[in-house]
C-alpha positions as CSV (number, residue, x, y, z in Angstrom):
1,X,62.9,-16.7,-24.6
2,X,61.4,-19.7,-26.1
3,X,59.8,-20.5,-23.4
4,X,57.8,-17.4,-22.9
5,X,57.1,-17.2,-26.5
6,X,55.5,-21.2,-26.3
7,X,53.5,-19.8,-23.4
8,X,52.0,-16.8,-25.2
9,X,50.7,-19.1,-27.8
10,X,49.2,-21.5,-25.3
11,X,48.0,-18.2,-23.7
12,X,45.9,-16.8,-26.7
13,X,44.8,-20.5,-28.2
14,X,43.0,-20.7,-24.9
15,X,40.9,-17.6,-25.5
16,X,40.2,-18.3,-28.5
17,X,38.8,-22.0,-27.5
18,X,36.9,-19.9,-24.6
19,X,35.4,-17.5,-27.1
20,X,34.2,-20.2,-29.5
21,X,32.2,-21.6,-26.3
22,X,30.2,-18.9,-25.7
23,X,26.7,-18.1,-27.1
24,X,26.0,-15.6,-30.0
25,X,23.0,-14.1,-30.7
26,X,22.9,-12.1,-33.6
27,X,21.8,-8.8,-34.0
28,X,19.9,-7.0,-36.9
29,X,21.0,-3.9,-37.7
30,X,18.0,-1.0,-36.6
31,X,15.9,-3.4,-35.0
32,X,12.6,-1.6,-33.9
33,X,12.1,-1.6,-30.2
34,X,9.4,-5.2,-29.6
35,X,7.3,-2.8,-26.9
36,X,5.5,-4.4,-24.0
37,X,5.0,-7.9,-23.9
38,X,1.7,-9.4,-24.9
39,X,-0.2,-9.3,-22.0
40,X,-2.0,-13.1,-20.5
41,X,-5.6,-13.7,-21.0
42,X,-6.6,-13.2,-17.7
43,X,-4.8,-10.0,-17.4
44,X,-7.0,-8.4,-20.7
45,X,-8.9,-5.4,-20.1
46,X,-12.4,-6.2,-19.7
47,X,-12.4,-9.2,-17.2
48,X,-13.4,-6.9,-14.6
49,X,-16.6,-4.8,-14.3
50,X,-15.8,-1.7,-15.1
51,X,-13.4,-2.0,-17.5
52,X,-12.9,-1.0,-21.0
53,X,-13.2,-4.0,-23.7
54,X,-10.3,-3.7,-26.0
55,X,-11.1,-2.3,-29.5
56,X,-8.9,-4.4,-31.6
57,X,-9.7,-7.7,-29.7
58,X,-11.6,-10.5,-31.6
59,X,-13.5,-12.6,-28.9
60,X,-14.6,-15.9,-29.7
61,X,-18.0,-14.5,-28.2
62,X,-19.5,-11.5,-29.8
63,X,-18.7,-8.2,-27.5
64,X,-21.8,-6.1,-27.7
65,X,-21.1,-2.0,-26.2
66,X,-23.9,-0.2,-25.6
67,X,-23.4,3.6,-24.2
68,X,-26.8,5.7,-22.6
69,X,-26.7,9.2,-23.0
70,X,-24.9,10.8,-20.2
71,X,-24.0,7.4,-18.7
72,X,-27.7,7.4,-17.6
73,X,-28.8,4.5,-15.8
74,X,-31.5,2.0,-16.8
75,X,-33.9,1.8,-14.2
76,X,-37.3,1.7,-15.7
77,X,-38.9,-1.1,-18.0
78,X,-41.3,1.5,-19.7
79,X,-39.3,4.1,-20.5
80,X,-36.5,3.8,-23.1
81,X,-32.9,5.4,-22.4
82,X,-31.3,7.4,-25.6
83,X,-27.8,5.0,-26.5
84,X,-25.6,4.3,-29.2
85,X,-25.0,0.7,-29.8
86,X,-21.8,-1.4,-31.1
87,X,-22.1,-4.8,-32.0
88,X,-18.6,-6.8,-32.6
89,X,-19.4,-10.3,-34.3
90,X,-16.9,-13.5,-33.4
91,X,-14.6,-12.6,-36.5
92,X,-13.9,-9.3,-34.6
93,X,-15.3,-7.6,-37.6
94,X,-17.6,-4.1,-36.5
95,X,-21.2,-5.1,-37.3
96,X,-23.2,-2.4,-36.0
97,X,-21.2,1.1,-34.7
98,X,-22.6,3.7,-32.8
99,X,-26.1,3.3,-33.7
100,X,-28.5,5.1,-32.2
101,X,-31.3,3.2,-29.9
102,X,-33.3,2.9,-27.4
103,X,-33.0,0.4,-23.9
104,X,-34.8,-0.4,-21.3
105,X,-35.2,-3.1,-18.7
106,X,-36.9,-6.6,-19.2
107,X,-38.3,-9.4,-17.4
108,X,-40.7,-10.1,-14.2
109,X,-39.0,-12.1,-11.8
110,X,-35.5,-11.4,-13.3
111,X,-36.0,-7.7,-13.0
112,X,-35.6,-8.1,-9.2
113,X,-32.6,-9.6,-9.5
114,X,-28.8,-8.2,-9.6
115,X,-28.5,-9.0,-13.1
116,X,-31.1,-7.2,-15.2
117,X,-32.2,-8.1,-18.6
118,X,-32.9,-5.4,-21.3
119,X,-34.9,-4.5,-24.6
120,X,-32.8,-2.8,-27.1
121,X,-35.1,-0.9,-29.8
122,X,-33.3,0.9,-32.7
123,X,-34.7,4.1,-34.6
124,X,-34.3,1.7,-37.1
125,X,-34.5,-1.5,-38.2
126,X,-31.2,-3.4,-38.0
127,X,-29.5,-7.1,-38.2
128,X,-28.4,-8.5,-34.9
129,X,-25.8,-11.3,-35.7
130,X,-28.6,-12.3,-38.2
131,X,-29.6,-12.3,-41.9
132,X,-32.3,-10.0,-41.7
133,X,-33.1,-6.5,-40.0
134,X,-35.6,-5.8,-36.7
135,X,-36.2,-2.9,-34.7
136,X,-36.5,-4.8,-31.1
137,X,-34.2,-7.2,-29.5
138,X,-34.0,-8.9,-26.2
139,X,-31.0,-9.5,-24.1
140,X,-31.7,-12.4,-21.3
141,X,-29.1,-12.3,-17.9
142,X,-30.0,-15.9,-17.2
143,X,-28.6,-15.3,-14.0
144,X,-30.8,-18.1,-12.8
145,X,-29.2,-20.6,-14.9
146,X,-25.5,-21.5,-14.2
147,X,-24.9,-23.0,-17.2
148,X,-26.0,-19.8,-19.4
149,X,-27.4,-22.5,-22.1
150,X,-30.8,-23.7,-21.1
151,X,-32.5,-20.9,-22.7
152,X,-29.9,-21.5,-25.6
153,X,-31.0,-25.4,-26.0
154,X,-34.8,-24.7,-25.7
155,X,-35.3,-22.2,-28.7
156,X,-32.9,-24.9,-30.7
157,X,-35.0,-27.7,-29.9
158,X,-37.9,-25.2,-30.6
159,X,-36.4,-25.1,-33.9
160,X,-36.6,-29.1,-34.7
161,X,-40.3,-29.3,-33.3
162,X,-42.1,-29.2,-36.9
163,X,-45.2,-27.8,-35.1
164,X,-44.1,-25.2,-33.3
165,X,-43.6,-22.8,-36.2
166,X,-41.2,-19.5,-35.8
167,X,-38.9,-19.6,-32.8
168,X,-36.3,-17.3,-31.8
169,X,-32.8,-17.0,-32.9
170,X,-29.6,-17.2,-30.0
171,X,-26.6,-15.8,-29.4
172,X,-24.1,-16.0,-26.9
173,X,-22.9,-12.0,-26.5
174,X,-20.5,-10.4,-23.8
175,X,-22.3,-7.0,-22.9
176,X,-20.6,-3.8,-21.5
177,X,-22.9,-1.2,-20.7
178,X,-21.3,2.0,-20.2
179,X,-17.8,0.8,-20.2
180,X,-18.7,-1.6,-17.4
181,X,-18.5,-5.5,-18.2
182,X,-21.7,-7.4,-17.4
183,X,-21.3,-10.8,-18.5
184,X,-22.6,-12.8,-20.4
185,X,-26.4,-12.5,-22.2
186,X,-28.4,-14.3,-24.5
187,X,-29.5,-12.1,-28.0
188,X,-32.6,-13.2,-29.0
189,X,-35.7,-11.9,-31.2
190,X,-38.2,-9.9,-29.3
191,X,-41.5,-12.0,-29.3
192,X,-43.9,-10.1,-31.6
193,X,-45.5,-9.8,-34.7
194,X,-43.2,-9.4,-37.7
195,X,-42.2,-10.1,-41.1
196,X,-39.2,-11.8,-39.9
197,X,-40.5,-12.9,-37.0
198,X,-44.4,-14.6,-36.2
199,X,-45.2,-13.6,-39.4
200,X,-49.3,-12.9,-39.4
201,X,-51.7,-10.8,-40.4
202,X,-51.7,-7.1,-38.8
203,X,-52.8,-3.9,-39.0
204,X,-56.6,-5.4,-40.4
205,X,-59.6,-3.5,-39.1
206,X,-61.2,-7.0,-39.7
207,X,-61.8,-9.5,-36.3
208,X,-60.7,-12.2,-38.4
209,X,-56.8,-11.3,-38.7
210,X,-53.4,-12.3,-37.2
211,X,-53.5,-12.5,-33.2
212,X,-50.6,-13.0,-30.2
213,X,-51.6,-13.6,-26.8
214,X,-49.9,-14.1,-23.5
215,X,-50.9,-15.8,-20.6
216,X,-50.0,-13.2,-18.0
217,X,-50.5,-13.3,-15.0
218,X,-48.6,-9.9,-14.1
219,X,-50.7,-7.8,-15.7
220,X,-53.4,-8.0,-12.7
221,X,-50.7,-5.9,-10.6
222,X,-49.6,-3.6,-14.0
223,X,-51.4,-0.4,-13.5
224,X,-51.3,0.2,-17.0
225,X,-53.1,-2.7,-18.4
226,X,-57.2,-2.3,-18.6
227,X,-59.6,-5.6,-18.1
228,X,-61.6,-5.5,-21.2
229,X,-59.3,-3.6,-23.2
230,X,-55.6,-4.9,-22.8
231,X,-56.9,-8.2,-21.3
232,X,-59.9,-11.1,-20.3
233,X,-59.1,-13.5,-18.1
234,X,-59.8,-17.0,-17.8
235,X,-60.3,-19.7,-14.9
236,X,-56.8,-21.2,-13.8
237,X,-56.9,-24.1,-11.3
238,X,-53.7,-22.5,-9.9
239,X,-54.3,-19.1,-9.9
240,X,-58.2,-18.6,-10.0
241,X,-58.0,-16.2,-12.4
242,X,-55.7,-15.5,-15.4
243,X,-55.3,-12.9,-17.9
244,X,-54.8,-13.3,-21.4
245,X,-53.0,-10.3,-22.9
246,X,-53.4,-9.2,-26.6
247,X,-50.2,-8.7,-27.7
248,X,-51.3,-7.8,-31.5
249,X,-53.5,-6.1,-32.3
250,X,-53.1,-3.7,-29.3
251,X,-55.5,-1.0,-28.5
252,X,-55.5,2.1,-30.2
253,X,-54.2,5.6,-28.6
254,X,-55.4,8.5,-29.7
255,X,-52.0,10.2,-30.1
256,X,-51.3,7.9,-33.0
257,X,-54.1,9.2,-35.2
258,X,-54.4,12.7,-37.1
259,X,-58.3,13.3,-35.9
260,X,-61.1,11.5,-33.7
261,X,-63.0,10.2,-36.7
262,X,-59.7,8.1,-37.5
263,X,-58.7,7.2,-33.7
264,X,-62.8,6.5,-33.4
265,X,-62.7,3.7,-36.5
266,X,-59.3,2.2,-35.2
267,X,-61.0,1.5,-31.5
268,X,-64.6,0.4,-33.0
269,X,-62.4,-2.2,-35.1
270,X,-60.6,-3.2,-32.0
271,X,-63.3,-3.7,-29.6
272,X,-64.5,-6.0,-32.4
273,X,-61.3,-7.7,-32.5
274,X,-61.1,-7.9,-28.7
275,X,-64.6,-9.3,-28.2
276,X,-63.8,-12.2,-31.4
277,X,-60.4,-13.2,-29.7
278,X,-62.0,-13.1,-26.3
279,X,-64.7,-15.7,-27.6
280,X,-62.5,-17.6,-29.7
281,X,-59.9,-18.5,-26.5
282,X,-62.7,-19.5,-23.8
283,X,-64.0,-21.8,-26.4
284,X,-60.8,-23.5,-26.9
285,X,-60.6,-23.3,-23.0
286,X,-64.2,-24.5,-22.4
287,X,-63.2,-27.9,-25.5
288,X,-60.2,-28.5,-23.5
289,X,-61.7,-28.7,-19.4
290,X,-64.6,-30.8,-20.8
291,X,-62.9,-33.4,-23.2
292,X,-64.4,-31.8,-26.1
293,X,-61.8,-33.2,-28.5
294,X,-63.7,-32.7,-31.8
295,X,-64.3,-29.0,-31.3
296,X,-60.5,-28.4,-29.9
297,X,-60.0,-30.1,-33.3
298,X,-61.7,-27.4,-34.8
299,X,-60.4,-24.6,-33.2
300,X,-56.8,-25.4,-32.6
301,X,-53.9,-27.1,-34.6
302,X,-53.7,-30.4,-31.8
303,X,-49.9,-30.8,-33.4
304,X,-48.7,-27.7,-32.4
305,X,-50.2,-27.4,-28.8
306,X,-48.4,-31.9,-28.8
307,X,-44.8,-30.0,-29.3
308,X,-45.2,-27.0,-27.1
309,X,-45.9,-29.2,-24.1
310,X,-43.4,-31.8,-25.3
311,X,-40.6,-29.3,-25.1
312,X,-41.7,-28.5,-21.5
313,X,-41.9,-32.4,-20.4
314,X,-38.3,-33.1,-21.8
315,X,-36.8,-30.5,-20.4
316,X,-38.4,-30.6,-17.2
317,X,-39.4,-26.7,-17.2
318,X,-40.4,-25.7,-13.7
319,X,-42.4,-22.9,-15.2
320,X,-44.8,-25.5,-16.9
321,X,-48.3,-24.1,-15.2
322,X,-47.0,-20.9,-17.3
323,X,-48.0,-18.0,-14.6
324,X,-46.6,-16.0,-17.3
325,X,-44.6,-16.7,-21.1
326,X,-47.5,-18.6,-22.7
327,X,-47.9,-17.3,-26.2
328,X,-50.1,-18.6,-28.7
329,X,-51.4,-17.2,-31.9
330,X,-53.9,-17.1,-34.9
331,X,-53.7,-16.0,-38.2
332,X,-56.4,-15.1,-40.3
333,X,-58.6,-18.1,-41.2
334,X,-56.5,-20.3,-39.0
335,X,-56.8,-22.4,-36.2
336,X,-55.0,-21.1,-32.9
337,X,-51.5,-22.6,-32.0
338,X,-49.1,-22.9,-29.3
339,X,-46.1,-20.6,-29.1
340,X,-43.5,-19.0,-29.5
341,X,-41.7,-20.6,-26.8
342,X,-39.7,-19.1,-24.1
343,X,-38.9,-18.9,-20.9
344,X,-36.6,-21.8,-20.1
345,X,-33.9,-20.2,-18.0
346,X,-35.1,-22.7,-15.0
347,X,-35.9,-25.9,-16.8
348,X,-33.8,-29.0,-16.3
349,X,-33.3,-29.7,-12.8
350,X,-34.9,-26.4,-11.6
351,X,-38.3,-27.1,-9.2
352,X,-38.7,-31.0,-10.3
353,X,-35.7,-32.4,-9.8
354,X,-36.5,-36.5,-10.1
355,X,-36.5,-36.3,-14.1
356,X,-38.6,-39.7,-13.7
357,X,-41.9,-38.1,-13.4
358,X,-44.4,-36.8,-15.5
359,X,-44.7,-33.0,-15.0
360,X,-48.9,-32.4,-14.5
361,X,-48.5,-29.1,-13.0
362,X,-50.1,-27.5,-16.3
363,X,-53.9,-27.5,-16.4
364,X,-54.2,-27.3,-20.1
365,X,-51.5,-30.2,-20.3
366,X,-53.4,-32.4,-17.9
367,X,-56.7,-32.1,-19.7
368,X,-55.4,-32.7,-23.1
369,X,-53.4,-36.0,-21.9
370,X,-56.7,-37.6,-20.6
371,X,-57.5,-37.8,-23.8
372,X,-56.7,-40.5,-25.6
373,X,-56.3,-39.3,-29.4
374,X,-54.5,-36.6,-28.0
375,X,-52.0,-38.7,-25.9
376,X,-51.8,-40.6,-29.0
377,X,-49.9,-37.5,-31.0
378,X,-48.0,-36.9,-28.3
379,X,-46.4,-39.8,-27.7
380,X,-46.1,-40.2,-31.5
381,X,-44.3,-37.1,-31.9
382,X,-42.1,-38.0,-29.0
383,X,-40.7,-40.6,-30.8
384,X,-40.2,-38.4,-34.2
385,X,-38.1,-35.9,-31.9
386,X,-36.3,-38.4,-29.8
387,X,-32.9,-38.6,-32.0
388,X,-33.6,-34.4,-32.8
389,X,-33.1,-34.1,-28.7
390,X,-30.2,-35.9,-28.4
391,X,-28.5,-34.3,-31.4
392,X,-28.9,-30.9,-30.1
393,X,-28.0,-31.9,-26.7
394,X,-24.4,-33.2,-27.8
395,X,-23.6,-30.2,-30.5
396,X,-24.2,-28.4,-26.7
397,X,-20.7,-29.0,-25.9
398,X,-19.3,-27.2,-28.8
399,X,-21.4,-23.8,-27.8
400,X,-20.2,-24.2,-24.2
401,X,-16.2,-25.0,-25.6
402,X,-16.5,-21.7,-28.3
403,X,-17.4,-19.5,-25.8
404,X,-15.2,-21.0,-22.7
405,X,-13.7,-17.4,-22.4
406,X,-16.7,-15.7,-21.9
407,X,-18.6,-18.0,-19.4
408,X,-15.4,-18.2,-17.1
409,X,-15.1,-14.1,-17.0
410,X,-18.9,-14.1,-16.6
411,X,-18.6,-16.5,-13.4
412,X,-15.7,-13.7,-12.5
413,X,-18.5,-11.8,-11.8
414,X,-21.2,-14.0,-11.3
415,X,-20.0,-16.6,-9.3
416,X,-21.7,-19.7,-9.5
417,X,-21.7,-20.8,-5.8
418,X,-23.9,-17.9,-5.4
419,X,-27.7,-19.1,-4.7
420,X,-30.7,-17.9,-7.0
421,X,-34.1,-19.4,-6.7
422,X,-35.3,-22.2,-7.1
423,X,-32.0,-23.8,-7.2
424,X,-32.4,-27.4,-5.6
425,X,-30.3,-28.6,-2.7
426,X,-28.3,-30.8,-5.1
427,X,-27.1,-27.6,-7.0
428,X,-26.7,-25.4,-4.0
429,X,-23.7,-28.0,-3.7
430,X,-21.9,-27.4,-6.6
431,X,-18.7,-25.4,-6.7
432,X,-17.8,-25.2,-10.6
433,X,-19.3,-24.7,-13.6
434,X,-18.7,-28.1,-15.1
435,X,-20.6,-29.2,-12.4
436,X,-24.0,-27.8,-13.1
437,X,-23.2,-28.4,-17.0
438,X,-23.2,-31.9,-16.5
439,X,-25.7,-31.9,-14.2
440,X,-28.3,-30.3,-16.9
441,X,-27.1,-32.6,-19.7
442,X,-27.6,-35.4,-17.5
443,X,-31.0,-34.2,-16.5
444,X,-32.3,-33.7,-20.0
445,X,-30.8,-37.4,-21.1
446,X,-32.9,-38.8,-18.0
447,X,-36.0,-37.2,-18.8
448,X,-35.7,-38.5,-22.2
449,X,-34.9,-42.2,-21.1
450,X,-37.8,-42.3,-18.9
451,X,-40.5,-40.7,-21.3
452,X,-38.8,-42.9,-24.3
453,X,-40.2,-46.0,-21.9
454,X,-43.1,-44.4,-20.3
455,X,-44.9,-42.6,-23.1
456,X,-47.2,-45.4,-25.0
């Protein structure tokens, strides 16, 4: 008996020990169910064309939505498409929702491609990840640039080049265009006469007011541009002829104005305004062939025209004989100057890539340098600009590292093996992003080691 009542102790002393081993987890009392689990990165909607960006989701990158009427496509770079536009800034704060605009496509050469680029225009003005308010803005594919950042660094650098006046803002912006994911585009100012933006004189009847050109060559093959009227041209030791488009004022339409008398005034004043403009250009062109420094002195502002063509030597811009992109202005009174810049998407490596040569492929460039007070500013203001370069060249990495998200699911899409013109053979070997980061860093460092020790 004592025997099996010994055991029975044993027996129970050696569940308990058994118990006490065991992991507890406690439990709160009405515990709401947790739901699904958080989903990976990767597997977020949006990372795929086609899909639907999250609403609640703050990116790093601003998420822009923009919905046409009826889903319609965009097809056309003259005519607008009715959509309603929502702009989520970095914070994931709602700047702009469901505002009602206008888009249509953008670009020459980068219209052909897969990847368009487009021209937003709201019924009215509003602020684009900015301080102030504007009707038009741009969104650039840069397709053609793997890195997604040479525009990005040359309206920067535009920005520390004293002479080069008002240059566009930048943003990095993720872009879904009727729910389907596009990747990543560049927001910037549309180039034009404005309060906020080249800020001169318009809307004078006088010829001496505010005036934006372009150096275009398109505008030969655009049907709806008039020589004499939209545009003169020029000589061009690459292209025989080139037009030079007024961009403001442009001519008058009859539409526009309540009875002929008005229209009649606006287009007297205009052909004024063309015929001054026209004269004033082929002087400077005439003062620049011929070496006539004095009178380019007198015409233009030599410090501005110095940084414009500086910014295309350092970064090695294979569009430097500008067949199209080549602003340049005059306000009332003034003297005409270089810019604003753009056009950059295939600088640094692009075309030229041995960053130990001088780039001469600009006629107005090679002109200018022959002579030597002008060569003189130039390499003056190299110098000044030097340490600017470098400075925005390292902060570089911090854009690419805040918006690491955004460029991989862009290269989702766009993969970066994928050739575009005029990649060189170097590039056509890389695999990775990294890869042709590195490469355009390094590109823009050599450039400015060898003019640092070639430009006396």
């Amino acid at each position: 008996m004592k025997f099996r009542q010994l055991l029975c102790i044993l027996l129970c002393a050696l569940c308990l020990l058994l118990a006490a081993c065991q992991p507890t987890q406690p439990v709160e009392p009405d515990q709401p169910d947790p739901g699904p689990s958080e989903q990976e990165p990767g597997d977020q909607p949006g990372d795929q064309p086609g899909d639907q960006e999250p609403e609640e989701t703050p990116y790093l990158t601003p998420v822009l939505r923009v919905v046409t009427e009826n889903s319609a496509e965009i097809v056309s770079k003259e005519e607008y498409v009715n959509a309603q536009v929502t702009l989520t800034d970095s914070e994931g704060t709602r700047t702009l929702d469901g505002v009602t605009a206008g888009i249509r496509g953008r670009g020459n050469y980068t219209w052909t491609l897969e990847k368009k680029g487009y021209r937003i225009k709201f019924d009215k003005k509003q602020a684009m990840l900015s301080d102030y308010k504007c009707k038009s803005w741009a969104l650039l594919p840069n397709l053609t640039d793997k890195t997604l950042l040479r525009n990005y660094l040359a309206f920067s650098l535009a920005k520390r080049f004293d002479g080069l006046g008002w240059s566009s803002s930048v943003n990095l912006v993720e872009l879904y265009l009727n729910g389907e994911y596009l990747g990543v585009y560049l927001l910037c100012d549309q180039t034009q006469v404005n309060e906020n933006r080249l800020n001169i004189e318009e809307g004078s009847f006088e010829a001496d007011t505010g005036y934006l050109i372009e150096r275009d060559h398109y505008a030969l093959g655009d049907e709806s541009m008039v020589e004499g009227r939209d545009y003169f041209t020029l000589p061009d030791a690459q292209f025989g002829r080139i037009p030079y488009v007024l961009k403001s004022p442009e001519a008058p339409v009859r539409e526009d104005f309540a009875d002929d008398a008005s229209y009649q005034a606006a287009a007297q004043a205009y052909g004024a305004q063309f015929s001054f403009i026209q004269d004033y250009i082929t002087r400077v062109y005439e003062a620049i062939h011929s070496g006539d420094y004095q009178t380019f002195l007198s015409l233009c502002d030599a410090e501005s025209f110095a940084d414009y063509f500086l910014l295309d030597q350092i970064l090695g811009n294979y569009e430097i004989a500008r067949f199209s992109s080549f602003y340049m202005y005059r306000d009332k009174g003034g003297k005409l100057k270089l810019g604003p810049v753009w056009d950059y998407d295939i600088c640094g490596g692009y075309g030229f890539p041995n960053p130990k040569l001088l780039i001469m492929e600009s006629d107005w460039f090679l002109a200018l340098y022959q002579v030597p007070e002008f060569r003189a500013l130039y390499c003056s203001r190299f110098r000044t600009y030097y340490p600017r370069v470098l400075e925005e060249l390292d902060k570089l990495d911090a854009v690419r590292d805040a918006n690491a998200e955004a460029i991989a699911r862009n290269n989702a899409v766009w993969p970066v093996e994928t050739y575009i013109y005029p990649m060189t053979d170097i590039m056509k070997s890389f695999t990775t992003y990294e890869q042709h980061y590195e490469y355009f860093k390094d590109y823009v460092r050599a450039r400015c080691d060898f003019l640092k020790r070639n430009l006396d």
